[in-house]
C-alpha distance (Angstrom), angle and dihedral (degrees) to the residues before:
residue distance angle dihedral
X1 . . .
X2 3.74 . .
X3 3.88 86.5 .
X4 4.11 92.7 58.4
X5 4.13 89.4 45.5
X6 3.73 86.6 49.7
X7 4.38 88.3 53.0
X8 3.52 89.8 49.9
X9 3.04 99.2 50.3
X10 3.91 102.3 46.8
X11 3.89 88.1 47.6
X12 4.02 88.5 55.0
X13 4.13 91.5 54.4
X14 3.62 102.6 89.7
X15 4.13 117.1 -175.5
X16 3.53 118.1 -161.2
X17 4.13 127.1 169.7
X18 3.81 119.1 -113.4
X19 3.85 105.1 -102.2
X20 4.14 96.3 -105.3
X21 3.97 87.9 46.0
X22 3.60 102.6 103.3
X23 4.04 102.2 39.5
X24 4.03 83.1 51.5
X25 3.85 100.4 51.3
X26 3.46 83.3 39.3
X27 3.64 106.4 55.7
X28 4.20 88.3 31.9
X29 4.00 77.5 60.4
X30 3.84 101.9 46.0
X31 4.41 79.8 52.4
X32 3.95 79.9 64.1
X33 4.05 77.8 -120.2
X34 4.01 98.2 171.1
X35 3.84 111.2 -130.5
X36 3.55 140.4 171.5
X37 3.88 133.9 170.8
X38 3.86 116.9 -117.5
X39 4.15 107.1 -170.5
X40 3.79 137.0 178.4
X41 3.63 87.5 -147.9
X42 4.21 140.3 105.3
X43 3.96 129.3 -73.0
X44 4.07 84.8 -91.0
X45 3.73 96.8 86.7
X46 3.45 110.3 80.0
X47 4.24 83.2 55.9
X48 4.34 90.1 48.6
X49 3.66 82.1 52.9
X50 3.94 92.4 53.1
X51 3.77 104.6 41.5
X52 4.27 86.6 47.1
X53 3.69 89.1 48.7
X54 3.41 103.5 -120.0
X55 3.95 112.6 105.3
X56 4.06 85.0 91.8
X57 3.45 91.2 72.0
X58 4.20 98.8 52.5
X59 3.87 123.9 67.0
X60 3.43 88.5 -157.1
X61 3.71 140.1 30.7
X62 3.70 112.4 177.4
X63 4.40 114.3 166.7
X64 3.95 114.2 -171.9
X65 3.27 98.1 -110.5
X66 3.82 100.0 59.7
X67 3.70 81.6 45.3
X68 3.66 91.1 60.1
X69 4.04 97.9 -107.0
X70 3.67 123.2 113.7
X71 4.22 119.1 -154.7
X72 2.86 123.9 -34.9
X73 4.01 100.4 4.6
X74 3.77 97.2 152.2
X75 4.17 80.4 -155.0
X76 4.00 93.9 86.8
C-alpha cells in the first residue's frame, strides 16, 4: 500500500549533523547571534531539529509546508 512505501521510506531517511555543527550554533548563540531556520521542506522539521539537538539554538523554525507552500513555492 502507498501507506507501507511511505513507512519505509521515512524510516530509511537518516539526518545526522555535520561534525563541527553543534560547537558552531553554539558559540554563534552564546554571541546572542539571532537565528532562525527558513526551509522549503515538510511539517517534520521542527521534530529533526529536536531529536538532533539543535532547535535550542533557532528562534524560529518555519518549513513550507506548515507555512502553507508546497516545493518549490518561491513564496516561503
Amino acid at each position: 500500500s502507498p501507506e507501507e512505501q511511505d513507512a519505509v521510506l521515512e524510516e530509511g531517511i537518516v539526518f545526522e549533523a555535520f561534525e563541527e555543527t553543534r560547537e558552531v550554533l553554539a558559540e554563534l548563540y552564546a554571541r546572542q547571534i539571532p537565528m532562525g531556520v527558513l526551509s522549503n521542506w515538510d511539517c517534520k522539521l521542527p521534530q529533526v531539529l529536536e531529536e538532533l539537538n539543535l532547535a535550542r539554538y533557532f528562534e524560529f523554525v518555519i518549513s513550507s509546508a506548515a507555512a502553507g507552500y508546497e516545493k518549490p513555492a518561491p513564496e516561503i
